[in-house]
Backbone atoms as SQL, in Angstrom:
CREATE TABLE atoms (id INTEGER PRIMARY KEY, chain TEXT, resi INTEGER, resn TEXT, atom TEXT, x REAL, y REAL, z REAL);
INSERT INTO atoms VALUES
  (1, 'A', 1, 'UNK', 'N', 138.166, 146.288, 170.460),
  (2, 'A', 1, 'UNK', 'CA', 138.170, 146.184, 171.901),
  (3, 'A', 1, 'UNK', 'C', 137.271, 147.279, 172.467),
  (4, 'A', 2, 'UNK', 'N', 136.540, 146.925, 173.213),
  (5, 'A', 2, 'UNK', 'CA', 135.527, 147.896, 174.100),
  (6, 'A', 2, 'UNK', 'C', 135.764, 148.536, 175.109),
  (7, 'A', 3, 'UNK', 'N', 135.215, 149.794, 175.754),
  (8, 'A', 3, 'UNK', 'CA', 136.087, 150.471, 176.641),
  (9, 'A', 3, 'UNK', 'C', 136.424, 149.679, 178.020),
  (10, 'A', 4, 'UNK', 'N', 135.543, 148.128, 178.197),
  (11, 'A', 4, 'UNK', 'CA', 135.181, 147.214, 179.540),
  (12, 'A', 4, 'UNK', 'C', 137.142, 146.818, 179.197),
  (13, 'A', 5, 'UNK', 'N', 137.000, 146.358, 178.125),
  (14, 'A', 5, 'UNK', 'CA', 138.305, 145.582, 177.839),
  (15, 'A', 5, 'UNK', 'C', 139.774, 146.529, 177.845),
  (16, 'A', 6, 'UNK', 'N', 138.920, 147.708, 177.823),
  (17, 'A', 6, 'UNK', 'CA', 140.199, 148.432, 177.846),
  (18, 'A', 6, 'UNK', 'C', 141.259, 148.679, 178.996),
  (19, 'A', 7, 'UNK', 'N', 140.197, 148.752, 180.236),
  (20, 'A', 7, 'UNK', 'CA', 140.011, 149.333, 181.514),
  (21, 'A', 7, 'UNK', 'C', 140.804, 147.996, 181.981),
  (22, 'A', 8, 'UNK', 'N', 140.254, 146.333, 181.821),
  (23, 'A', 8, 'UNK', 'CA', 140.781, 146.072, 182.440),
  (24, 'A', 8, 'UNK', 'C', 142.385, 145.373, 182.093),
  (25, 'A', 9, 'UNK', 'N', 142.407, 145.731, 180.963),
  (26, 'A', 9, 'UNK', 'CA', 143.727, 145.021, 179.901),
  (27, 'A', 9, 'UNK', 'C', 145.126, 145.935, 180.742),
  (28, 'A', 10, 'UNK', 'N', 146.042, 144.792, 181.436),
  (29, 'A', 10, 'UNK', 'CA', 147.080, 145.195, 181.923),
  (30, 'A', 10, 'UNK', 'C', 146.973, 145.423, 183.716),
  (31, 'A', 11, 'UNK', 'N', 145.965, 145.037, 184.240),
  (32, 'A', 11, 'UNK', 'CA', 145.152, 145.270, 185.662),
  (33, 'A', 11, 'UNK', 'C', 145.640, 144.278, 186.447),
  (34, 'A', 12, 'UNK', 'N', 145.883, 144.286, 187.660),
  (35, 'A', 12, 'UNK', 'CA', 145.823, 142.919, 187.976),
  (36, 'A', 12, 'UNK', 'C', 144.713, 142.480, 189.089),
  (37, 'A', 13, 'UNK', 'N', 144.586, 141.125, 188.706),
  (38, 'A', 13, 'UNK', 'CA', 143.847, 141.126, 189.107),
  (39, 'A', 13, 'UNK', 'C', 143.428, 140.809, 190.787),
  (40, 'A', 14, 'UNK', 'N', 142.510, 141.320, 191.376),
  (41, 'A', 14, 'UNK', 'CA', 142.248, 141.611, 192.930),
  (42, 'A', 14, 'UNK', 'C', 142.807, 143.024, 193.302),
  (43, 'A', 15, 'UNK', 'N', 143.117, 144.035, 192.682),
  (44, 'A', 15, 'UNK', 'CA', 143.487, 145.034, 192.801),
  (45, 'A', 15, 'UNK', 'C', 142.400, 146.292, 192.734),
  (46, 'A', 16, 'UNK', 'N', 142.004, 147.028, 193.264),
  (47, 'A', 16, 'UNK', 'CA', 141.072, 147.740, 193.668),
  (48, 'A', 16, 'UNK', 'C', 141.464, 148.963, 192.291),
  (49, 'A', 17, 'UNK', 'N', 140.161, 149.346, 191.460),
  (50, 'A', 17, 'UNK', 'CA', 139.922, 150.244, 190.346),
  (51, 'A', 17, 'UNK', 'C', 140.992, 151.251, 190.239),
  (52, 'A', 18, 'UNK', 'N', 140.390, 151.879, 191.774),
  (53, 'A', 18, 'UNK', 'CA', 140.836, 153.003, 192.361),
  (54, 'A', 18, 'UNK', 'C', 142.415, 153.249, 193.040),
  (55, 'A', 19, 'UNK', 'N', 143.016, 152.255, 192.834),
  (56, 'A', 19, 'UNK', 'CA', 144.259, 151.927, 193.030),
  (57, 'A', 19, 'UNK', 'C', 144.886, 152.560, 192.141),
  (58, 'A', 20, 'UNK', 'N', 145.864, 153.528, 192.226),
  (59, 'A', 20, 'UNK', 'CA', 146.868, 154.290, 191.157),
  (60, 'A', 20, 'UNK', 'C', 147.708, 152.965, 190.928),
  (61, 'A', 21, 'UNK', 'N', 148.590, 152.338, 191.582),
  (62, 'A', 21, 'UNK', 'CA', 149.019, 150.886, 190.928),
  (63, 'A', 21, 'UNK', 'C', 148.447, 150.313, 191.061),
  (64, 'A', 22, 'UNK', 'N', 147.718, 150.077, 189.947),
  (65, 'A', 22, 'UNK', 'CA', 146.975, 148.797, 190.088),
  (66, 'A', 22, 'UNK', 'C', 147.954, 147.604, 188.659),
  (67, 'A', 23, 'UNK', 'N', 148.910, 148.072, 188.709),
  (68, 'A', 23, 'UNK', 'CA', 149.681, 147.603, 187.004),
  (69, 'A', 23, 'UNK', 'C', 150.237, 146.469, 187.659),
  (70, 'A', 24, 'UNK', 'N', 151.000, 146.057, 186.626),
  (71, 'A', 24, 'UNK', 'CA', 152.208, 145.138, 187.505),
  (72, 'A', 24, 'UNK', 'C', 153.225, 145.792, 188.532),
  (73, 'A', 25, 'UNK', 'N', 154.286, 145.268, 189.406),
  (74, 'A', 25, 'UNK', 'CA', 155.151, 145.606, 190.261),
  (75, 'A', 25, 'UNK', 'C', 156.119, 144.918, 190.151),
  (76, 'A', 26, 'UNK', 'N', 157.177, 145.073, 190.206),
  (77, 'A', 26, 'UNK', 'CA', 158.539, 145.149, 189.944),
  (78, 'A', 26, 'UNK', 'C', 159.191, 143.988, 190.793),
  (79, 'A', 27, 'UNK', 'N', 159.620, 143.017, 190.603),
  (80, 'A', 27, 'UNK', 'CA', 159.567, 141.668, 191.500),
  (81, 'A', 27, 'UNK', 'C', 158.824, 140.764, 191.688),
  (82, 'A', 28, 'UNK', 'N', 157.643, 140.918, 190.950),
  (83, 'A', 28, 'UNK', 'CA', 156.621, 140.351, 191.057),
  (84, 'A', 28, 'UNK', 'C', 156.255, 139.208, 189.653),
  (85, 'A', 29, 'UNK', 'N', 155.886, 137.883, 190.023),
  (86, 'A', 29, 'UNK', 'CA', 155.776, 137.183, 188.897),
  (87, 'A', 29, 'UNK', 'C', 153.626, 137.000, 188.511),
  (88, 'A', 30, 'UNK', 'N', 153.594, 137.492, 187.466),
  (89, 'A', 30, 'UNK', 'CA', 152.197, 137.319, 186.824),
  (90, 'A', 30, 'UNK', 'C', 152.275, 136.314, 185.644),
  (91, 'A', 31, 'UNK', 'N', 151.211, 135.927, 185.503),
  (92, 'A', 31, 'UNK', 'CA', 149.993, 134.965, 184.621),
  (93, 'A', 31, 'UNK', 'C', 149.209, 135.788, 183.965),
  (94, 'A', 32, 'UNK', 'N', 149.369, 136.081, 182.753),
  (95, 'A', 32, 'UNK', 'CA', 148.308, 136.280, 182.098),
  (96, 'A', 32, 'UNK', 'C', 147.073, 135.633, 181.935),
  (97, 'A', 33, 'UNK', 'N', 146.272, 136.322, 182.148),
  (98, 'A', 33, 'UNK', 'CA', 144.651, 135.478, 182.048),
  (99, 'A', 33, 'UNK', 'C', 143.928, 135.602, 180.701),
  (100, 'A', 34, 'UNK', 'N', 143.730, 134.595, 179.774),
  (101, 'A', 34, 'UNK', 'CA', 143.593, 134.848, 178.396),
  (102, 'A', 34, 'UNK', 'C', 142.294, 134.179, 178.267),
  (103, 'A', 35, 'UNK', 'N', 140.854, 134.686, 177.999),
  (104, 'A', 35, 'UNK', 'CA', 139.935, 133.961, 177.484),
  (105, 'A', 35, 'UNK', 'C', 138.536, 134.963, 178.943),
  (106, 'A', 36, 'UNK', 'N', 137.816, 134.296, 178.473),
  (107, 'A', 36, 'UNK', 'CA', 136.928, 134.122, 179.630),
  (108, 'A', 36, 'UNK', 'C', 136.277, 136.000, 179.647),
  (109, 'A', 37, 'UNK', 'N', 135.772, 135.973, 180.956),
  (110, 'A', 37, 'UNK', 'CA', 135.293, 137.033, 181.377),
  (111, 'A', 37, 'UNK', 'C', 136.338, 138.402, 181.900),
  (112, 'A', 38, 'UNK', 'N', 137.991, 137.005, 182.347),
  (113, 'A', 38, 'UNK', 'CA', 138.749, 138.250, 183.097),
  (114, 'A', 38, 'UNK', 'C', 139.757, 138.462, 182.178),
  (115, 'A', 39, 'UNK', 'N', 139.646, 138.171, 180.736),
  (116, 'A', 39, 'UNK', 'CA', 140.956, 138.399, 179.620),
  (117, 'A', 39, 'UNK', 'C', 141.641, 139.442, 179.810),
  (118, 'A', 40, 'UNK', 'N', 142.827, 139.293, 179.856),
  (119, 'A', 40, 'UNK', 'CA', 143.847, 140.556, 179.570),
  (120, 'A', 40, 'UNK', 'C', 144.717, 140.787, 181.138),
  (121, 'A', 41, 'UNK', 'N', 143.770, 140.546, 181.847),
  (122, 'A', 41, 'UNK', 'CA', 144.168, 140.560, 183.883),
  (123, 'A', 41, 'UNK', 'C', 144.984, 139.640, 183.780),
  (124, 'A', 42, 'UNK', 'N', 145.888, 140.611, 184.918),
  (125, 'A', 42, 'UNK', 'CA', 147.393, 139.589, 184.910),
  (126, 'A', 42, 'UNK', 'C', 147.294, 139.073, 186.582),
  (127, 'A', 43, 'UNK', 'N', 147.316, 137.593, 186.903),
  (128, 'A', 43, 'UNK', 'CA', 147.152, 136.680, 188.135),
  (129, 'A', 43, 'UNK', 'C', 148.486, 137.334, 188.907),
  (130, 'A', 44, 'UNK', 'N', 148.658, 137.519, 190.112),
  (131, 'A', 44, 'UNK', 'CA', 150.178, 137.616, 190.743),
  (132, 'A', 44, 'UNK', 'C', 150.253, 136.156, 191.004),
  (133, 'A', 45, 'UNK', 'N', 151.238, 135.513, 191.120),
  (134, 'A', 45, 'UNK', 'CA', 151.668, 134.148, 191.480),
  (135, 'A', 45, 'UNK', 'C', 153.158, 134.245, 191.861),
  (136, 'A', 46, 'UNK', 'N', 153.379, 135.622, 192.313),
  (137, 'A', 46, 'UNK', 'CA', 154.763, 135.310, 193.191),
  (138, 'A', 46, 'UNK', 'C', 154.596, 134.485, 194.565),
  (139, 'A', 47, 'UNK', 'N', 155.904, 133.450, 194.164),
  (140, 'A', 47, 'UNK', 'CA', 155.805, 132.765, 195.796),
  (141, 'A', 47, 'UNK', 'C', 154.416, 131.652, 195.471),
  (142, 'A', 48, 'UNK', 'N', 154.295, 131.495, 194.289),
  (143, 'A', 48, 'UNK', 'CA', 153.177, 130.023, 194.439),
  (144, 'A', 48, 'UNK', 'C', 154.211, 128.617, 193.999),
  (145, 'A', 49, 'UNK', 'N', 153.680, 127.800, 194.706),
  (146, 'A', 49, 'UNK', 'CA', 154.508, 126.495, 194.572),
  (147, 'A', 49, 'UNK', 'C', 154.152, 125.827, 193.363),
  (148, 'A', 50, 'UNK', 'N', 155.158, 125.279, 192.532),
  (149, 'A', 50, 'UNK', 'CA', 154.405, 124.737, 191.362),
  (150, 'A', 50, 'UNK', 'C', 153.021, 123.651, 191.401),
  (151, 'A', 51, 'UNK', 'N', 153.055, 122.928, 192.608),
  (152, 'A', 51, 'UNK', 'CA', 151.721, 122.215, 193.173),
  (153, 'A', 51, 'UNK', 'C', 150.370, 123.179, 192.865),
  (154, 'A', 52, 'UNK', 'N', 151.151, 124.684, 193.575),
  (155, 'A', 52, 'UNK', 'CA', 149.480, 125.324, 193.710),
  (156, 'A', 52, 'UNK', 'C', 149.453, 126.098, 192.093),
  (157, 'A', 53, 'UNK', 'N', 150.321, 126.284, 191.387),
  (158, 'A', 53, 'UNK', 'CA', 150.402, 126.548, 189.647),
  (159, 'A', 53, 'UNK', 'C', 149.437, 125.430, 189.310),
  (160, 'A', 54, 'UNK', 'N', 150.005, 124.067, 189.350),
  (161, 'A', 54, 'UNK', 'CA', 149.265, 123.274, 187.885),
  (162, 'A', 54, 'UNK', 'C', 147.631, 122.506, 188.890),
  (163, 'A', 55, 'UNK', 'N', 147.608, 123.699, 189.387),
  (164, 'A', 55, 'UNK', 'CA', 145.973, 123.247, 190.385),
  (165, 'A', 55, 'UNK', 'C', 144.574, 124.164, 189.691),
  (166, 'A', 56, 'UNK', 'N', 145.464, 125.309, 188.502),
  (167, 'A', 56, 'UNK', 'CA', 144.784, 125.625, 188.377),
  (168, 'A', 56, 'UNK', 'C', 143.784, 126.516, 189.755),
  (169, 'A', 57, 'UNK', 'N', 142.912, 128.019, 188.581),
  (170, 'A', 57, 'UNK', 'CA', 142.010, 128.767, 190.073),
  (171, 'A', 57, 'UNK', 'C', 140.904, 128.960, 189.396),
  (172, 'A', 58, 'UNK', 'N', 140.231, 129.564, 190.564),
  (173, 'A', 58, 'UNK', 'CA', 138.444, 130.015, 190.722),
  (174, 'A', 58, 'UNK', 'C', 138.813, 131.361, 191.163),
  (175, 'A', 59, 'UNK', 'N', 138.449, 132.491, 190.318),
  (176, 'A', 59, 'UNK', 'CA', 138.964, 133.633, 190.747),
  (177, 'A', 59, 'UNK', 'C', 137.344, 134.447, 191.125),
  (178, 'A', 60, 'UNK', 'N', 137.266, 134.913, 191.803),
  (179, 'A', 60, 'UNK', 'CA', 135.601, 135.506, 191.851),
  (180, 'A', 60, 'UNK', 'C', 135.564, 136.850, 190.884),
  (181, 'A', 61, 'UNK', 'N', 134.274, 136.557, 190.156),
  (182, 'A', 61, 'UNK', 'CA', 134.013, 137.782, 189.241),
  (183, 'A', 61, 'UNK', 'C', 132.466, 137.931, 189.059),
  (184, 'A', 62, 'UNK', 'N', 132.107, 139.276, 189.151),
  (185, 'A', 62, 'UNK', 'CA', 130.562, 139.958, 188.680),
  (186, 'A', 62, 'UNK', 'C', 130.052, 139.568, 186.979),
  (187, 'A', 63, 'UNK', 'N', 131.433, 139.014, 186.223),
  (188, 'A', 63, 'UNK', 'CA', 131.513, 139.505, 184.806),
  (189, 'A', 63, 'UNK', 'C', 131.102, 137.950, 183.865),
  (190, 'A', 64, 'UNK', 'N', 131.198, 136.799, 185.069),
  (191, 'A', 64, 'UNK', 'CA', 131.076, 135.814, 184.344),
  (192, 'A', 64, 'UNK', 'C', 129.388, 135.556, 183.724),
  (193, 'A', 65, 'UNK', 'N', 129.199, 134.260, 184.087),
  (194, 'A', 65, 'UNK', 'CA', 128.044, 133.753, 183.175),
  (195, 'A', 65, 'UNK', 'C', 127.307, 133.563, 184.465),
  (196, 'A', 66, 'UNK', 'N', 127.415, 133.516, 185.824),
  (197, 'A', 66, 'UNK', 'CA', 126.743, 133.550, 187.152),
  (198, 'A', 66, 'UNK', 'C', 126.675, 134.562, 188.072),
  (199, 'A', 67, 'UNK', 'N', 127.350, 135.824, 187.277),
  (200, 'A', 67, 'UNK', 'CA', 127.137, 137.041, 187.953),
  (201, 'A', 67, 'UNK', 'C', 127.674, 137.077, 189.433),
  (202, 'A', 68, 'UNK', 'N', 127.141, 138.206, 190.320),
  (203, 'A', 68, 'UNK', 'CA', 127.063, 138.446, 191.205),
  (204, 'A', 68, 'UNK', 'C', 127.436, 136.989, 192.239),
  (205, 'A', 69, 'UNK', 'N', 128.931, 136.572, 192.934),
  (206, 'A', 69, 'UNK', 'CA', 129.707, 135.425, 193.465),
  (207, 'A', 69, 'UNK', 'C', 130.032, 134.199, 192.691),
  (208, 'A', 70, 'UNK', 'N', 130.009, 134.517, 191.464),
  (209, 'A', 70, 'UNK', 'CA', 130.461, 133.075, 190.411),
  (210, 'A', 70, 'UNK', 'C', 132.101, 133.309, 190.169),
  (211, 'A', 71, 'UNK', 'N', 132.515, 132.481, 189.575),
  (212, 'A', 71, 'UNK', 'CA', 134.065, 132.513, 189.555),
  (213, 'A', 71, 'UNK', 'C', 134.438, 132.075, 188.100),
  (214, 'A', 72, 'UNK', 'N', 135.266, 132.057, 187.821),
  (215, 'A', 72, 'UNK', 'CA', 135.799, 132.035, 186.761),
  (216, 'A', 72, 'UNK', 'C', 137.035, 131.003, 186.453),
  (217, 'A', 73, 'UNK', 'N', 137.111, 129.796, 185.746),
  (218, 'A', 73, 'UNK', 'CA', 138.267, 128.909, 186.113),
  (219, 'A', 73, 'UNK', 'C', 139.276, 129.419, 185.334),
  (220, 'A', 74, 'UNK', 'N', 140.621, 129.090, 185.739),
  (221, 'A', 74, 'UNK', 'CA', 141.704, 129.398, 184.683),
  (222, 'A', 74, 'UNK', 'C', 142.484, 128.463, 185.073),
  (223, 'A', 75, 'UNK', 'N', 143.215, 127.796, 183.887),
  (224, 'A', 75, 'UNK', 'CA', 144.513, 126.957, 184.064),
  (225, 'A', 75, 'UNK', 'C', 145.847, 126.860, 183.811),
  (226, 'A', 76, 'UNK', 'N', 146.615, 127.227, 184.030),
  (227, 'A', 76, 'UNK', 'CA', 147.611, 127.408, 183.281),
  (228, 'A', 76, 'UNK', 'C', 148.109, 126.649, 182.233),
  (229, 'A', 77, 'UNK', 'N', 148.274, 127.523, 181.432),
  (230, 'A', 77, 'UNK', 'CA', 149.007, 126.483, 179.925),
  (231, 'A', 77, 'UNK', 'C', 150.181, 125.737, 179.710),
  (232, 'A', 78, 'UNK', 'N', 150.064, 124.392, 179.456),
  (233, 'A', 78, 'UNK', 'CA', 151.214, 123.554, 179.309),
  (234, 'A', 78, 'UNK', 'C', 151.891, 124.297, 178.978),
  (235, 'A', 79, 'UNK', 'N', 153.055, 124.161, 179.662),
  (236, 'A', 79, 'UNK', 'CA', 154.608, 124.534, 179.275),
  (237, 'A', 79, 'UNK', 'C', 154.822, 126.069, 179.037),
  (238, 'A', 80, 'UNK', 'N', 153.455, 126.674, 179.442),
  (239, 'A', 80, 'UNK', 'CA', 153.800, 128.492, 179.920),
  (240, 'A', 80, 'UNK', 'C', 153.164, 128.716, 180.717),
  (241, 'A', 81, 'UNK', 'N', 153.403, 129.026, 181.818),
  (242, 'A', 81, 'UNK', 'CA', 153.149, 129.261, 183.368),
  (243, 'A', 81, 'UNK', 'C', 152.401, 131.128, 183.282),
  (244, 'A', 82, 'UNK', 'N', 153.408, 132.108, 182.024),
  (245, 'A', 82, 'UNK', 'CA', 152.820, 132.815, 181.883),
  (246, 'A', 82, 'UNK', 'C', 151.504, 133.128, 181.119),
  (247, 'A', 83, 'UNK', 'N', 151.250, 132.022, 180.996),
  (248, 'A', 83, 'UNK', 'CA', 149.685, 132.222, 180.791),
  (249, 'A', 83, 'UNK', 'C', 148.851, 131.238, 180.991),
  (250, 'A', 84, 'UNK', 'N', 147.198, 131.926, 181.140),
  (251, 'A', 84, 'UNK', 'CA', 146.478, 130.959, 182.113),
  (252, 'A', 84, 'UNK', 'C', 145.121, 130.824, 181.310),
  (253, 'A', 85, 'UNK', 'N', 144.419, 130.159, 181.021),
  (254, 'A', 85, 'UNK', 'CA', 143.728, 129.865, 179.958),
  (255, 'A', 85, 'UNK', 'C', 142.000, 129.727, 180.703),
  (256, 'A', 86, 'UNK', 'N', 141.263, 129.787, 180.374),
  (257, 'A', 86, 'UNK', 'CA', 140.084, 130.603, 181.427),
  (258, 'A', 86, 'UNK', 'C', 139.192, 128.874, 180.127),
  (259, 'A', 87, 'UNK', 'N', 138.596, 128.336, 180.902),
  (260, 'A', 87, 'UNK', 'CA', 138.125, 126.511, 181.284),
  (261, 'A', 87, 'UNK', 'C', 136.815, 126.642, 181.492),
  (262, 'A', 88, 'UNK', 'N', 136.270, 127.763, 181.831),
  (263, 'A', 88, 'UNK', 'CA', 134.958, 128.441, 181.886),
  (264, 'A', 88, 'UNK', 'C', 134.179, 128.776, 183.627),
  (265, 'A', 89, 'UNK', 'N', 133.052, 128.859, 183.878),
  (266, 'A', 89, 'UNK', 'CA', 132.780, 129.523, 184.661),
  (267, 'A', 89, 'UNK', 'C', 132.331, 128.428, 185.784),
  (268, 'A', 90, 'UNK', 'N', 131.864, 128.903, 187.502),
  (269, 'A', 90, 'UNK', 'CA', 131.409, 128.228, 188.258),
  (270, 'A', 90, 'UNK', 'C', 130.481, 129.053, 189.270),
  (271, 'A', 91, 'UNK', 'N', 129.300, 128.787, 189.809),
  (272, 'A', 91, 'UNK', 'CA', 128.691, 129.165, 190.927),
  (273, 'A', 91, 'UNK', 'C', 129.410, 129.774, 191.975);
C-alpha cells in the first residue's frame, strides 16, 4: 500500500483533509468503497432510503481516469449495503 492509499484508507468520504474527524462518527451508517480510484473511503449513507442505496453514485474525484470533475461510479453490493463496489469512471 502506498502512502496515497494510506492517507485515504478509513476517510470518509467528502470530508475535508484538514478535518481532525475526518474518521467515522458514532451513529452514523457507512459503505465501504472498494475498488476504483476512492478504495478504502467510507460513503456516509445515514438516512438514505433504500431506493436512493440500490441507485447506486457518481462521487466527484481528481483521482479517477478523467481527472480534474470526473466521478467515479460505485454500487452497492448485492446483499451488503456495507459495501460499494466502484463500476468505473465518468466525465
Amino acid at each position: 500500500m502506498d502512502r496515497d492509499e494510506e492517507l485515504l484508507r478509513g476517510r470518509v468520504y467528502g470530508q475535508d483533509h484538514d478535518n481532525p474527524r475526518q474518521g467515522p462518527q458514532p451513529g452514523r451508517t457507512y459503505g465501504e468503497l472498494v475498488g476504483g480510484p476512492l478504495d478504502g473511503l467510507l460513503l456516509d449513507i445515514t438516512g438514505w432510503m433504500p431506493d436512493e442505496i440500490g441507485t447506486g453514485v457518481a462521487l466527484r474525484t481528481e483521482l479517477g481516469h478523467f481527472g480534474s470533475g470526473g466521478r467515479a461510479l460505485y454500487d452497492p453490493r448485492r446483499g451488503d449495503p456495507g459495501h460499494w463496489d466502484w463500476s468505473g469512471d465518468a466525465p
